[in-house]
SEFIVO-448023 format. One line per 2 residues: number of its first residue (from 1); their letters; for each residue z, x negated, y of N, C-alpha, C. Coordinates in pm, 1 decimal. Each point is the difference from the previous one (the first is absolute). Example, Ala and Ser with C-alpha at 12.3 -4.5 7.8 and 13.67 -1.06 7.14 Angstrom:
1 = as = 780.0 -1319.0 -569.0 0.0 89.0 119.0 0.0 -90.0 120.0 ~ -72.0 35.0 105.0 6.0 -82.0 119.0 73.0 77.0 109.0
This chain:
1 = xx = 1890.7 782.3 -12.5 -88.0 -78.0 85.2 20.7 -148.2 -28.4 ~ -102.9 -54.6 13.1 32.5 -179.4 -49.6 0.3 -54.6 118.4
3 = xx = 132.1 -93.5 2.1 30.0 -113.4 94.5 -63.7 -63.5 40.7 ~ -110.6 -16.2 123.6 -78.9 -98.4 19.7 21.0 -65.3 70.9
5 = xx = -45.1 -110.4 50.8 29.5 -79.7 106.0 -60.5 41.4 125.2 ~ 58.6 -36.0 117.6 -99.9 38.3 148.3 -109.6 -1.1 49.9
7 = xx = -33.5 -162.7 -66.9 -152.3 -29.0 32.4 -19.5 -102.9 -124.4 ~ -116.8 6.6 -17.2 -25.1 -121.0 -107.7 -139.3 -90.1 53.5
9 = xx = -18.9 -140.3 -38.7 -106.5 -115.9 -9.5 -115.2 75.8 -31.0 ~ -120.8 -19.2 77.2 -120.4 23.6 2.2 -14.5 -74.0 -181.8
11 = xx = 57.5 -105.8 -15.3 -27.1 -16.3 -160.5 48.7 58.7 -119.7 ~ 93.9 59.2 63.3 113.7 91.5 -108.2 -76.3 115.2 -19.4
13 = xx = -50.8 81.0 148.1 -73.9 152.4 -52.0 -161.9 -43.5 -54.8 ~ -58.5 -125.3 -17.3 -88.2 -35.6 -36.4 6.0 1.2 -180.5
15 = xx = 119.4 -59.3 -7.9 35.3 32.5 -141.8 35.3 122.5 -57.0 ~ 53.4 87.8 48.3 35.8 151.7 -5.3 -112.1 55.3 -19.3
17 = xx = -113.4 -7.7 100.0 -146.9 47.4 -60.2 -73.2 -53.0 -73.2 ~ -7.9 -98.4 -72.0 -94.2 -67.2 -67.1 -114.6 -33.5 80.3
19 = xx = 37.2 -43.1 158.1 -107.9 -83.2 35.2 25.7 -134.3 62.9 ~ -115.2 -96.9 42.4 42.5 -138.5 41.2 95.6 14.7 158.5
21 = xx = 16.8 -115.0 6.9 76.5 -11.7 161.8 -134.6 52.4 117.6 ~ -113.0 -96.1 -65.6 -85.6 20.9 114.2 -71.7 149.7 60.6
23 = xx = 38.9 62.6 -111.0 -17.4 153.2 -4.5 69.9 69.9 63.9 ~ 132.2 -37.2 -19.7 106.9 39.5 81.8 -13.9 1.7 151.7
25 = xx = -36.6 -160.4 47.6 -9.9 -42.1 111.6 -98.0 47.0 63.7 ~ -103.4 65.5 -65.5 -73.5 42.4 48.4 -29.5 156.9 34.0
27 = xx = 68.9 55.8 -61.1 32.3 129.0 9.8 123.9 11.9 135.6 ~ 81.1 -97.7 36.5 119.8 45.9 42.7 -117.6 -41.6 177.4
29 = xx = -75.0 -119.6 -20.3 -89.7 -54.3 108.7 -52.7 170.3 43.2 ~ -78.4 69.3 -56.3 -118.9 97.6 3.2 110.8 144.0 23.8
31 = xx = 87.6 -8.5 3.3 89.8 90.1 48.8 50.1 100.6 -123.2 ~ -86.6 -37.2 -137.4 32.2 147.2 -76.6 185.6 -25.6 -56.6
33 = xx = 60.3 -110.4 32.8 106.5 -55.5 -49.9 87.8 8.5 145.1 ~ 118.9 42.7 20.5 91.6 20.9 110.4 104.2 -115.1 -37.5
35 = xx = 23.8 -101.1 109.6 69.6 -92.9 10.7 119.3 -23.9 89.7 ~ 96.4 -120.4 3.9 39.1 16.3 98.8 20.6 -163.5 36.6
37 = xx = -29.8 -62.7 104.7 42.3 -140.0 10.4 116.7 -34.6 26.9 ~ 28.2 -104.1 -56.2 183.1 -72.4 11.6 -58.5 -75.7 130.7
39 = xx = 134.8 -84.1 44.1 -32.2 -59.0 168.1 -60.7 -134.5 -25.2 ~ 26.0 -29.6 -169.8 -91.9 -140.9 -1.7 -143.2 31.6 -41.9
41 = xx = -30.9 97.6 53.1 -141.4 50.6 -31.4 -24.7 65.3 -177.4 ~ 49.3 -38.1 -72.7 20.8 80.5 -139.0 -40.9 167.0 2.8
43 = xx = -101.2 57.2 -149.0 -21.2 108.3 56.2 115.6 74.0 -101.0 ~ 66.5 98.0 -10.5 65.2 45.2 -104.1 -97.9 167.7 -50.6
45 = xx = 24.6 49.2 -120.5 -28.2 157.4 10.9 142.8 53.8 -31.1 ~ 18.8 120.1 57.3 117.9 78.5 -6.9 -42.6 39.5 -131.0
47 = xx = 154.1 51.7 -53.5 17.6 90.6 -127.1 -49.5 112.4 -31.3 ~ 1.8 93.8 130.5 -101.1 93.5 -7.8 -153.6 -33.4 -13.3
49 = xx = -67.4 -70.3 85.9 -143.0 19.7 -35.5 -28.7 -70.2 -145.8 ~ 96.6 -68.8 -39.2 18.8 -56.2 -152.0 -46.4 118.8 -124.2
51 = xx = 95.8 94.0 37.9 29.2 183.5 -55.4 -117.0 9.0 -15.9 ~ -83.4 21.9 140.2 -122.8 55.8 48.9 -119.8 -59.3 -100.5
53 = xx = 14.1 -107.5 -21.5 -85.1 -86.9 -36.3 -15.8 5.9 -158.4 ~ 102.8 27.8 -40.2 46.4 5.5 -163.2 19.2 136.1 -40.7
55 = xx = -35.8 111.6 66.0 -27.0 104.2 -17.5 -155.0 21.7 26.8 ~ -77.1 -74.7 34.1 -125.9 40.9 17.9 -74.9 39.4 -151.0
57 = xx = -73.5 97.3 -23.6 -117.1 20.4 -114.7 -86.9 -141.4 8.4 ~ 20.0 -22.6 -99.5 -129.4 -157.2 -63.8 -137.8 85.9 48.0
59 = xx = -47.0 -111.7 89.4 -153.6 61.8 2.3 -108.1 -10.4 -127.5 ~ -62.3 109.3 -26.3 -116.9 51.3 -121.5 -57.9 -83.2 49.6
61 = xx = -64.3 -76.9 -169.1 -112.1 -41.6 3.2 -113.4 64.2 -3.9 ~ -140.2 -39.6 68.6 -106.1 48.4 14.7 -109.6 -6.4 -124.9
């Protein structure tokens, strides 16, 4: 199993998928992205939905 970290930067799993921040931010906004906020308002994603996320099938093109 690989060592991951707990939670990682909305910009870090942005890079992990090959998409922009604002994509990110906007996905985590629209709920399909599970977050968690720090107390200075910061959003983090856990390691698991990281998994979740990087195990998904690439969606077919049409």
């Amino acid at each position: 199993m690989q060592n991951m970290k707990a939670y990682f930067r909305l910009s870090e799993v942005a890079k992990m998928l090959g998409v922009s921040y604002v994509t990110m931010w906007r996905w985590c906004n629209d709920g399909k992205v599970a977050t968690v906020s720090l107390p200075s308002g910061q959003r983090r994603i856990l390691g698991a939905e990281v998994n979740r996320l990087l195990e998904q099938p690439e969606p077919q093109e049409a």
